[in-house]
C-alpha positions as CSV (number, residue, x, y, z in Angstrom):
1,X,-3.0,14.1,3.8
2,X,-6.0,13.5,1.4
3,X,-5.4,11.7,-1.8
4,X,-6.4,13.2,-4.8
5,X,-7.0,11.2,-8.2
6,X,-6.8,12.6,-11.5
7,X,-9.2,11.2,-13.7
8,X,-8.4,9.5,-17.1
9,X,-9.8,7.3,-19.6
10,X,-8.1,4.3,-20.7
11,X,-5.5,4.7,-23.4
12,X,-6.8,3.7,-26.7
13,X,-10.4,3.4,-25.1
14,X,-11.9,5.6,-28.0
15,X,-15.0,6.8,-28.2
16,X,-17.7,4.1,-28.8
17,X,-19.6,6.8,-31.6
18,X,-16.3,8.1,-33.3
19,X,-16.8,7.8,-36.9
20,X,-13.2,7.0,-37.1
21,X,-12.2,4.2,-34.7
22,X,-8.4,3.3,-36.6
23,X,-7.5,6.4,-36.0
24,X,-8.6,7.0,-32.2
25,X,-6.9,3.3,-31.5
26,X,-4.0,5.4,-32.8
27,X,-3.6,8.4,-30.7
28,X,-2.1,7.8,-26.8
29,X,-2.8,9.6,-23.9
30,X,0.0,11.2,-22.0
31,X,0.4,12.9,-18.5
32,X,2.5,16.0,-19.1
33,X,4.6,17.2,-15.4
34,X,6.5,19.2,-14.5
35,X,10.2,18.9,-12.6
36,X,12.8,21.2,-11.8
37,X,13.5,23.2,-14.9
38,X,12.1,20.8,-17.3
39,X,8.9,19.4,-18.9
40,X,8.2,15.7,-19.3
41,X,5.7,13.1,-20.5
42,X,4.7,9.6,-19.6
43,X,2.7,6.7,-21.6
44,X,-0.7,7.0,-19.5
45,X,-0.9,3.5,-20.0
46,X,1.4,2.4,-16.7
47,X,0.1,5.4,-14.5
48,X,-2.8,4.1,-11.8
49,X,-3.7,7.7,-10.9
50,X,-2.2,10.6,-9.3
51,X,-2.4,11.5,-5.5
52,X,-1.3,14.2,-3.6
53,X,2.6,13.6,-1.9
54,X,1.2,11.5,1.1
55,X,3.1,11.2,4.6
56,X,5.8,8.4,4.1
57,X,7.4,6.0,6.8
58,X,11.6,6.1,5.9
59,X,13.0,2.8,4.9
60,X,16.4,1.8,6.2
61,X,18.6,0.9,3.9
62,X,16.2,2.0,0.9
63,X,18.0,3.7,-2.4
64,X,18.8,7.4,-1.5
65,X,15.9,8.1,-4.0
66,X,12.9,6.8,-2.2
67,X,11.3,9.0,0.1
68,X,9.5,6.0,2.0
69,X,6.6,4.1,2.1
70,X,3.0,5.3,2.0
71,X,-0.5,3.7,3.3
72,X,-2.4,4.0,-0.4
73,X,-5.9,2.2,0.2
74,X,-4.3,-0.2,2.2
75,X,-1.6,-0.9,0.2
76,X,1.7,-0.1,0.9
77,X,3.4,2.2,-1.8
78,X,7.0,3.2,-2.0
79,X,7.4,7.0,-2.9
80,X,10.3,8.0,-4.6
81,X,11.8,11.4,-5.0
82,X,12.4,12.2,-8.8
83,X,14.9,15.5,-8.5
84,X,16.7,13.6,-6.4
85,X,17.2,10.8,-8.8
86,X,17.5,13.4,-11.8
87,X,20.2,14.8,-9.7
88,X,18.1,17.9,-9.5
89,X,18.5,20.4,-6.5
90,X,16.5,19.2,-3.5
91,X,12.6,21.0,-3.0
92,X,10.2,20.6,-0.1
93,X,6.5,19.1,-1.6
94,X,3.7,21.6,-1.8
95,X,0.4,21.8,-2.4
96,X,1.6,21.5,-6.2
97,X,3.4,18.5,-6.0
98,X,1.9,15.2,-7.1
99,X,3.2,11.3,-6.8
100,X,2.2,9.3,-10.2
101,X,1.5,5.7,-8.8
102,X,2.9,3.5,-11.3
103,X,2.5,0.0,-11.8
104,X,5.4,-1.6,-14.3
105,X,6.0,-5.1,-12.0
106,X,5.2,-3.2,-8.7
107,X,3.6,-0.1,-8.1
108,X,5.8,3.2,-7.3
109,X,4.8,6.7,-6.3
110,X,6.8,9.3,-8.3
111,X,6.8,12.9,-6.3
112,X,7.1,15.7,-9.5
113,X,7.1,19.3,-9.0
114,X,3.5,19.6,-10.7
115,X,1.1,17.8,-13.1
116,X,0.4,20.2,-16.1
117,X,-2.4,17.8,-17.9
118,X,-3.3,14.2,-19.8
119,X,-3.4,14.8,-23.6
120,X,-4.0,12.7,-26.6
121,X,-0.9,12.6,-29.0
122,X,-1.0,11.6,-32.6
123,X,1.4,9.6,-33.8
124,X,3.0,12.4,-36.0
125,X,3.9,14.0,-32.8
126,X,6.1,11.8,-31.3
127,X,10.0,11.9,-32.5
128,X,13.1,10.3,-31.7
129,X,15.8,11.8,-29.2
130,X,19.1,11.1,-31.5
131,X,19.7,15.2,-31.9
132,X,18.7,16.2,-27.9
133,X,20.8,17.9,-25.3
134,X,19.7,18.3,-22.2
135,X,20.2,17.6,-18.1
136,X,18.5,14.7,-18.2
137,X,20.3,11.3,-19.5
138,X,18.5,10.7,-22.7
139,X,18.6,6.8,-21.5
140,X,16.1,7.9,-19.3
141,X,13.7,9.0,-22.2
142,X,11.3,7.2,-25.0
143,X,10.7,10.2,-27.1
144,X,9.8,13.9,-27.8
145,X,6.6,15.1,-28.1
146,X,6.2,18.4,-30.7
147,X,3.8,21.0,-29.1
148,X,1.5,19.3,-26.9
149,X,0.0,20.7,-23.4
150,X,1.3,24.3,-24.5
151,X,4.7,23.0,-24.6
152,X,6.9,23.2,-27.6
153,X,8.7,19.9,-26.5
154,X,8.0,17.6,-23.8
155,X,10.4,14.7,-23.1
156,X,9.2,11.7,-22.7
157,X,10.1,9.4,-19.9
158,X,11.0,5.9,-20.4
159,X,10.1,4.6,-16.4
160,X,10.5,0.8,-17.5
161,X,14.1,2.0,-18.2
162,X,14.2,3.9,-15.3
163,X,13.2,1.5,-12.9
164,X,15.8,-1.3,-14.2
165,X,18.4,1.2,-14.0
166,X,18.1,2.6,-10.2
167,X,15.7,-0.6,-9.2
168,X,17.7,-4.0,-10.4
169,X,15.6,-5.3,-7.6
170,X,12.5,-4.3,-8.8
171,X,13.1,-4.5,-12.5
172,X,14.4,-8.4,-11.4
173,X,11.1,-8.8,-9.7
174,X,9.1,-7.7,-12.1
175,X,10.5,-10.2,-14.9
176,X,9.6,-13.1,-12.4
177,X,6.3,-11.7,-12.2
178,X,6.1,-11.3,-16.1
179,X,7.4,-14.7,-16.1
180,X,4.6,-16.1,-14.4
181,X,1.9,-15.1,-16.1
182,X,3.3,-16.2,-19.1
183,X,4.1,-19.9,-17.6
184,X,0.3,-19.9,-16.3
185,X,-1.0,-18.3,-19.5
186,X,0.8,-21.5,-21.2
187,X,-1.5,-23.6,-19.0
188,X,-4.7,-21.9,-20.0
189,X,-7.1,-20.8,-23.0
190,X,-5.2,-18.2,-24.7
191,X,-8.3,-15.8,-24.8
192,X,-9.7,-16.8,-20.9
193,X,-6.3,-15.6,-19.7
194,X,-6.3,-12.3,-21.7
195,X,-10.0,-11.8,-20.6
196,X,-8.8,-12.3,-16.9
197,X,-5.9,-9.7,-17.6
198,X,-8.2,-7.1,-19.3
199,X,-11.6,-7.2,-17.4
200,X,-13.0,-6.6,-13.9
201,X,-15.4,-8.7,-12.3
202,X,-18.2,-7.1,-10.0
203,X,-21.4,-7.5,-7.9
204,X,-23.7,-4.9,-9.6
205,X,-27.0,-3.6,-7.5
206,X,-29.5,-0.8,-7.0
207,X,-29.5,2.0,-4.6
208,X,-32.4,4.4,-5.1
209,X,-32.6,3.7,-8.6
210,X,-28.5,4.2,-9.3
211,X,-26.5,1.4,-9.8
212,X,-23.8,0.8,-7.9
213,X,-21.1,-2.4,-8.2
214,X,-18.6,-3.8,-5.6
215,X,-15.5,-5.7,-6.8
216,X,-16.4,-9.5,-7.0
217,X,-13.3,-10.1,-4.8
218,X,-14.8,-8.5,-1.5
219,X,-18.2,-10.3,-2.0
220,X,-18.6,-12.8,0.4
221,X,-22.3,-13.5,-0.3
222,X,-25.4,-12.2,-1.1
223,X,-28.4,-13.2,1.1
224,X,-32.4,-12.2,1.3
225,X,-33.7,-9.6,4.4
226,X,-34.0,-11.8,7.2
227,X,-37.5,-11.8,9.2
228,X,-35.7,-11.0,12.3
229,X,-33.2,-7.7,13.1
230,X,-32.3,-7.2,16.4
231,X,-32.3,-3.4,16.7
232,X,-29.6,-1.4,18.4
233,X,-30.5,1.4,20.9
234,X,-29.3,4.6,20.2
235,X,-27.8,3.6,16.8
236,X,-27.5,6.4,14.5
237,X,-30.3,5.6,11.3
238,X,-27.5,3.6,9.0
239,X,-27.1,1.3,11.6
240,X,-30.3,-0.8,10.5
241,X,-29.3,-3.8,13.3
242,X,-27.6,-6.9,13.5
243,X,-28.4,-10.1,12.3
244,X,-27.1,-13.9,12.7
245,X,-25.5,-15.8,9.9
246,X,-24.3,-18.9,10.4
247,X,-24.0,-18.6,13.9
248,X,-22.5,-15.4,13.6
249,X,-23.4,-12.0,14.2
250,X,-23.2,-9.4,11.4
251,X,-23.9,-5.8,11.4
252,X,-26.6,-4.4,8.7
253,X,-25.6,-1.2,7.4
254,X,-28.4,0.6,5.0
255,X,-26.8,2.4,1.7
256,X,-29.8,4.5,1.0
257,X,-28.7,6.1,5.0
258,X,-25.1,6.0,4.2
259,X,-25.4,7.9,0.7
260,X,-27.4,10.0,2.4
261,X,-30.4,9.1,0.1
262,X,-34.0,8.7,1.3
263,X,-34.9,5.9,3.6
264,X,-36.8,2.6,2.1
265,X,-38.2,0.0,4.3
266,X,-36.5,-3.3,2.6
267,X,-39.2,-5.7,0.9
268,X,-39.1,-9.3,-1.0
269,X,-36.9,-7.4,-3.5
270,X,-33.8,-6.4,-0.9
271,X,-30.7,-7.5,-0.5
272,X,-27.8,-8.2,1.7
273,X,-24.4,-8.0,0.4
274,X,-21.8,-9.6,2.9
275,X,-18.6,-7.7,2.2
276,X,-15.3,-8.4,3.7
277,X,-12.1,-6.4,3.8
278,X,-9.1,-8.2,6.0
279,X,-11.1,-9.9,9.0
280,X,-14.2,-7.4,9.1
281,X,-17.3,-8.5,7.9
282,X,-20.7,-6.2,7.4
283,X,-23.6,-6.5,5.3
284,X,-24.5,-3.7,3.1
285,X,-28.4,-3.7,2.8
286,X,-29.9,-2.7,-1.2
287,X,-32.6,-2.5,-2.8
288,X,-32.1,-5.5,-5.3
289,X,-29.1,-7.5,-6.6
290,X,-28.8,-7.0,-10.5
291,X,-26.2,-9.3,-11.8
292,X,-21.9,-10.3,-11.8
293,X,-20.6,-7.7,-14.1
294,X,-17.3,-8.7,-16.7
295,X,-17.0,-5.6,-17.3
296,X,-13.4,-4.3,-20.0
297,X,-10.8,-2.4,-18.4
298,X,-10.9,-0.3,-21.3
299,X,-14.5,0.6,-20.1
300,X,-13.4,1.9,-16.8
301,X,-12.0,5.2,-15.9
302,X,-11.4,6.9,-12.2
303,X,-14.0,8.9,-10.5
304,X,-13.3,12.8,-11.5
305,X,-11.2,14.1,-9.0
306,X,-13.5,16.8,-7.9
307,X,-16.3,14.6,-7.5
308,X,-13.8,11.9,-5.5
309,X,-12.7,14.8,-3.1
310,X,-15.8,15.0,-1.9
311,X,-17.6,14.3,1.4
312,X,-20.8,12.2,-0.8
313,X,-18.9,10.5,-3.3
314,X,-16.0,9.7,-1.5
315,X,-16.7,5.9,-1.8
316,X,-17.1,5.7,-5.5
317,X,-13.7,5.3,-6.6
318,X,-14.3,4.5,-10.5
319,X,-17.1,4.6,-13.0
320,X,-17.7,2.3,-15.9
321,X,-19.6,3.3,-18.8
322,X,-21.9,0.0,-20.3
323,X,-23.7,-0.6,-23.0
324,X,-23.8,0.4,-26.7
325,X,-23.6,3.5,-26.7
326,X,-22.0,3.8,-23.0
327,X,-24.6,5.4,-21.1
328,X,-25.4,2.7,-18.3
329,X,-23.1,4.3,-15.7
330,X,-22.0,1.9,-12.9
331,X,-20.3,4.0,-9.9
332,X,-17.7,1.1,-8.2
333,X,-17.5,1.2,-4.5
334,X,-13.9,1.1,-3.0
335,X,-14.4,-1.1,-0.1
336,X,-11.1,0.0,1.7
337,X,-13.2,3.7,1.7
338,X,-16.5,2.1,2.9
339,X,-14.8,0.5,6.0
340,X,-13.5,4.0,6.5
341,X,-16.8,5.2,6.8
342,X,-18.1,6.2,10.4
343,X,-21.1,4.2,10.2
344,X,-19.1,1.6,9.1
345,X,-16.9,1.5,12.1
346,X,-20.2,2.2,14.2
347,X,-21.8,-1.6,12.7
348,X,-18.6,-3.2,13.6
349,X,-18.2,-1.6,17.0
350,X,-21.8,-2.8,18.0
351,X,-21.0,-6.2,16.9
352,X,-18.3,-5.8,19.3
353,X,-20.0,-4.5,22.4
354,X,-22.2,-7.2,22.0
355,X,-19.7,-10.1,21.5
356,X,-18.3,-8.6,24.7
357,X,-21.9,-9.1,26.2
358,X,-21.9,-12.6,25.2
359,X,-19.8,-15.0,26.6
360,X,-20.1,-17.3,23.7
361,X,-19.1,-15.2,21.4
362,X,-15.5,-15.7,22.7
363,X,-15.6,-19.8,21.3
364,X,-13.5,-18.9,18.7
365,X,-11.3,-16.7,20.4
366,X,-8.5,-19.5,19.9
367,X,-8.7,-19.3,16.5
368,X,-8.7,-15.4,16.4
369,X,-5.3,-15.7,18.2
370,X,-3.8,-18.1,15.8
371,X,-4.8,-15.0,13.6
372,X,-2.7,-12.7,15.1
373,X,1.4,-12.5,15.3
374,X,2.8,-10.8,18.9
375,X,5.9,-8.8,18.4
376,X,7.8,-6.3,20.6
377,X,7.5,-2.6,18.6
378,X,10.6,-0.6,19.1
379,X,11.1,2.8,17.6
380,X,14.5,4.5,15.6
381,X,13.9,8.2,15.3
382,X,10.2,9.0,14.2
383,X,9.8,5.1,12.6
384,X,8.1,1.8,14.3
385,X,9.9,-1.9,13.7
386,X,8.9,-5.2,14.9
387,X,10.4,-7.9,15.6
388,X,8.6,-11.4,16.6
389,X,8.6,-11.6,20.7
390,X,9.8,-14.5,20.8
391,X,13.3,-13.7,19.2
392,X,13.5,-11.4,22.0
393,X,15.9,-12.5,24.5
394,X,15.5,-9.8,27.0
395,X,15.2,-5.8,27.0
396,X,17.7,-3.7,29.3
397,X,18.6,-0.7,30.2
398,X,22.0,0.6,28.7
399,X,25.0,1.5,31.0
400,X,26.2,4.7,32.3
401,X,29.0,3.7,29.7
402,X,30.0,1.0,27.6
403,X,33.2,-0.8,27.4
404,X,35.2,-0.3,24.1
405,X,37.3,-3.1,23.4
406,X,40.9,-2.8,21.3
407,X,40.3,-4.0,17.9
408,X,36.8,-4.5,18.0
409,X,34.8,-4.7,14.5
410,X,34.0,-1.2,14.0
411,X,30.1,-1.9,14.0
412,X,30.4,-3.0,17.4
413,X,29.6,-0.3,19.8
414,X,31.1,-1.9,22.9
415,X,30.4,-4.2,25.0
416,X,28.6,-4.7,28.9
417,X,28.5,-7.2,31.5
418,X,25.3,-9.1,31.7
419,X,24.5,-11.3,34.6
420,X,28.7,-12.7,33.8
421,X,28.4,-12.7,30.7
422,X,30.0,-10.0,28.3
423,X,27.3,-9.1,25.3
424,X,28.4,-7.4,22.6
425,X,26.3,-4.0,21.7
426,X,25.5,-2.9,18.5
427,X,24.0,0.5,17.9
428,X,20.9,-0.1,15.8
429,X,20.8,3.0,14.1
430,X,24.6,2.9,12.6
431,X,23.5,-1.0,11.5
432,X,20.7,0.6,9.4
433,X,22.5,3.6,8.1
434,X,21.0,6.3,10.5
435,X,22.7,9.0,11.8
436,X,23.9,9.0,15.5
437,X,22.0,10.0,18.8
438,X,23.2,11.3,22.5
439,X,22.5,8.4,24.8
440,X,18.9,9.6,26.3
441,X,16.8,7.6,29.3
442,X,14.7,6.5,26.8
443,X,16.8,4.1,24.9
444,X,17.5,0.3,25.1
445,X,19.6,-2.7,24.4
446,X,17.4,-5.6,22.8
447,X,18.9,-8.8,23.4
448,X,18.3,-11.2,20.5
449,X,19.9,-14.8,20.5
450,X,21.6,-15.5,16.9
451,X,23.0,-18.3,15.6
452,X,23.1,-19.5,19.5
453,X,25.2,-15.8,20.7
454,X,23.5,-13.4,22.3
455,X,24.0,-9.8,20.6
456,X,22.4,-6.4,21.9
457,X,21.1,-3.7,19.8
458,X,20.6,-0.2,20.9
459,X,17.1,1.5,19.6
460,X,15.3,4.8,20.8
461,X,12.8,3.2,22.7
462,X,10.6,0.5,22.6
463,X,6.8,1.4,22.5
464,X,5.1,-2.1,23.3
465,X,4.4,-5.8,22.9
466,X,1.4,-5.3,20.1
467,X,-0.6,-8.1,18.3
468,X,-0.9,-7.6,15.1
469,X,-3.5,-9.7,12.7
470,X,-2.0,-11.8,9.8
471,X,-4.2,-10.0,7.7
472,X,-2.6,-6.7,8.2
473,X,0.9,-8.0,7.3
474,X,2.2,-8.1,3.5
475,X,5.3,-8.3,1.8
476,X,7.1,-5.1,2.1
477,X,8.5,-3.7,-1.1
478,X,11.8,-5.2,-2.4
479,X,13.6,-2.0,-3.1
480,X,17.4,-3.5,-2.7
481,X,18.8,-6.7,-1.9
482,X,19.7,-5.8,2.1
483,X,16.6,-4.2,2.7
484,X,15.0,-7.1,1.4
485,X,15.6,-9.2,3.6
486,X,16.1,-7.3,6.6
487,X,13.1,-6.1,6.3
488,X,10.7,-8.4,4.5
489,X,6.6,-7.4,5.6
490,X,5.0,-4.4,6.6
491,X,2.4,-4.4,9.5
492,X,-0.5,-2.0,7.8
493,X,-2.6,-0.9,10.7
494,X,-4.5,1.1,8.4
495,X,-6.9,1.8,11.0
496,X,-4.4,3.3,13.5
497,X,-2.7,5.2,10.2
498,X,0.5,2.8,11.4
499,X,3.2,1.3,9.2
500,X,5.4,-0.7,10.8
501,X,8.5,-2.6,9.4
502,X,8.8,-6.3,11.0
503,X,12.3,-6.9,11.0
504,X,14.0,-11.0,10.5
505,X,15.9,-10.9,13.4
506,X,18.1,-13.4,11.2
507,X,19.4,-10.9,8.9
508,X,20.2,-8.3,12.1
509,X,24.0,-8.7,11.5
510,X,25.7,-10.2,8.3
511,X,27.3,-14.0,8.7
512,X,31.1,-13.1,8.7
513,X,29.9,-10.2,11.3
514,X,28.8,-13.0,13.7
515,X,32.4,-14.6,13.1
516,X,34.0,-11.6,14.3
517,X,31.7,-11.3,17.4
518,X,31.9,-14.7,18.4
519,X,35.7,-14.1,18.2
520,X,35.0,-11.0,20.4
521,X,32.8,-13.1,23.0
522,X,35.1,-16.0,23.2
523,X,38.4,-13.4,23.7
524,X,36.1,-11.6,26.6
525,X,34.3,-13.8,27.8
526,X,38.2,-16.0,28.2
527,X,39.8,-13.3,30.0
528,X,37.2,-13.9,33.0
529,X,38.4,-15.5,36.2
């Protein structure tokens, strides 16, 4: 589902001409929703945008109030379901319904029933919540807000409060984050670390006479027009060619072709961007370089949804207004859309095809490998999890039936002979709090060796042994302490629209749970001949 961003400017921004700038660093901005039955505000100040609900991958042993986890850019976002949590009655999303992605220690994606609008709120408007009844525990809420957005009263949510309530994990996680900035602001200039909190830093350059800026972050380097382009046959126009640096080849992709804007035949003045986004590297070809951008957050605000929606502008992601009197407008390219791009993928597939033409290119195919983590993909209902391969003892078939042995820990499903040995089998799903499935041909046991016992798990199937690039895997959200650390990273194929959980084989089955099954193994395994 396409993601859809509701522009906003900063809170407490201000206009650069208002006569009265006191009063403007006075008034705050608020986005006014809509759930179940009632009408509520938030501080815009925490809120990162707002997308349409996007398709979630379940989380085992999540809260009951998160929906899942979402591919957001690239970045993996936890979506949480906020009538559930309010204890409201349960609704299927719509093309109404909106997630606010907020960022208060980790970034969360709030499902409402609808976003009404972001207003500006004087001070006058805002009250206290001492004297209200209503459905919602007033803990929950910062304040009341006196007719604003056509309401007559809007409550105001407190999410910080929220979040430490439902969240411990979070809320704990975000005060060790808050913590160390404030250790590492200790260590610094007071005002260098507070420019480094409030400003971005980008590459800005010229495309057709607009100016354009890429976050400083992605910018590998920035290099003249080589002499020499090797041209590609039958590449569409964009694809300008490919070129060596440093020994290696990198595809030249021309932004005038890819913003659709008439072609230019690069001079003295051109430039080569090299950009990278996880292990892909391209160079974007400009007319000239201008300069590295500081640029205030408070001077940035998020493409206008319509204009983001579109097919043209669906790079630009946010525009910052420079100057006195604000009126250089720099459009910031989102790199994780530009690698989305078609012409994109084309560059990097020639590069490819002609790697594979070139035996040498394969020298540093070593190195790629040590790049790359193999695990064994296995699937529980409509969900993918990983586990590394070589924690992977063996994968079998499971039994016509399996043995159920008197006073058994419940968790254990029963046991099966394997090769003389008797190996306990525990059904995967009931470990992670899923509900039960009729034995099918598709399923099998997964043999893992802990703590020097073998134990088998039942899953739904298992889909392959899969390499997965280093680069793709991050730390999957802490959203309670088991979860954690059964499940601590997320592979992000972004490319393949896959999210899959990698599992620590470690944490499969609790300590005192291995007691009782090496109990169970020696009793078994004892009563042999």
């Amino acid at each position: 589902m396409t993601n859809e961003t509701v522009a906003s400017s900063p809170p407490g921004g201000g206009d650069p001409q208002s006569p009265d700038p006191e009063h403007e660093s006075n008034v705050r901005q608020f986005v006014i929703f809509i759930c179940g039955n009632e009408v509520f505000g938030v501080d815009m100040a925490p809120v990162q945008e707002i997308i349409r609900v996007p398709d979630v991958v379940r989380v085992p042993l999540g809260p009951t109030t998160l929906e899942g986890l979402a591919n957001l850019r690239g970045k993996v976002l936890p979506i949480i379901n906020l009538r559930r949590l309010f204890g409201f009655d349960e609704q299927n999303s719509d093309d109404s319904s909106r997630a606010l992605v907020i960022d208060l220690g980790q970034p969360l994606g709030f499902v409402v029933d609808r976003v009404s609008s972001v207003v500006a709120v004087e001070p006058e408007q805002i009250e206290d919540i001492t004297d209200l009844s209503t459905t919602v525990n007033t803990e929950m809420l910062a304040g009341l807000l006196k007719d604003v957005g056509g309401f007559p009263m809007v409550m105001v949510m407190d999410f910080q409060h929220l979040i430490s309530a439902e969240f411990a994990e979070i809320a704990r996680m975000a005060r060790s984050t808050a913590a160390r900035a404030l250790t590492q602001e200790n260590y610094s200039n007071e005002d260098d670390s507070e420019d480094a909190l409030d400003e971005l830093q980008l590459v800005s350059f010229e495309v057709a006479e607009q100016e354009y800026a890429i976050p400083i972050e992605h910018t590998q380097e920035i290099v003249q027009f080589p002499e020499h382009v090797v041209k590609v046959p039958r590449s569409e126009a964009h694809v300008l060619g490919v070129m060596t640096l440093r020994n290696r080849l990198l595809p030249l992709v021309s932004l005038r072709c890819l913003f659709e804007l008439p072609a230019r035949i690069p001079d003295e003045h051109s430039r080569i961007v090299v950009v990278r986004l996880g292990t892909v590297t391209v160079g974007l070809v400009m007319d000239s370089v201008n300069e590295v951008l500081r640029v205030p957050l408070a001077a940035v605000e998020a493409m206008p949804a319509m204009l983001a929606s579109s097919g043209d502008m669906g790079e630009i992601s946010r525009i910052c207004r420079l100057g006195q009197d604000g009126r250089r407008l720099v459009s910031i390219i989102a790199i994780e859309h530009l690698f989305r791009h078609s012409s994109i993928q084309e560059a990097i597939s020639t590069v490819k095809d002609m790697q594979e033409d070139d035996p040498s290119a394969h020298d540093g195919q070593e190195e790629q490998d040590d790049d790359e983590e193999q695990v064994v993909v296995f699937r529980l209902d409509k969900e993918e999890f990983g586990v590394p391969i070589s924690s992977v003892q063996e994968i079998v078939r499971i039994p016509d039936e399996l043995t159920r042995v008197p006073k058994a820990p419940a968790f254990v499903e029963g046991v099966i002979n394997l090769r003389g040995s008797v190996l306990p089998v525990i059904d995967q799903r009931q470990r992670l709090g899923l509900p039960p499935k009729e034995r099918n041909d598709r399923q099998r046991i997964m043999v893992f060796l802990l703590d020097g016992m073998r134990t088998g798990f039942i899953v739904d199937s298992v889909a392959e042994v899969l390499k997965i690039p280093r680069a793709a895997i991050e730390p999957a959200p802490q959203l309670s302490v088991e979860q954690a650390r059964l499940i601590a990273r997320v592979a992000n194929l972004e490319q393949h629209k896959r999210l899959i959980q990698l599992i620590n084989p470690s944490h499969l089955i609790a300590r005192e749970q291995r007691e009782a099954l090496a109990t169970l193994s020696d009793q078994e395994n004892g009563e042999k001949p």
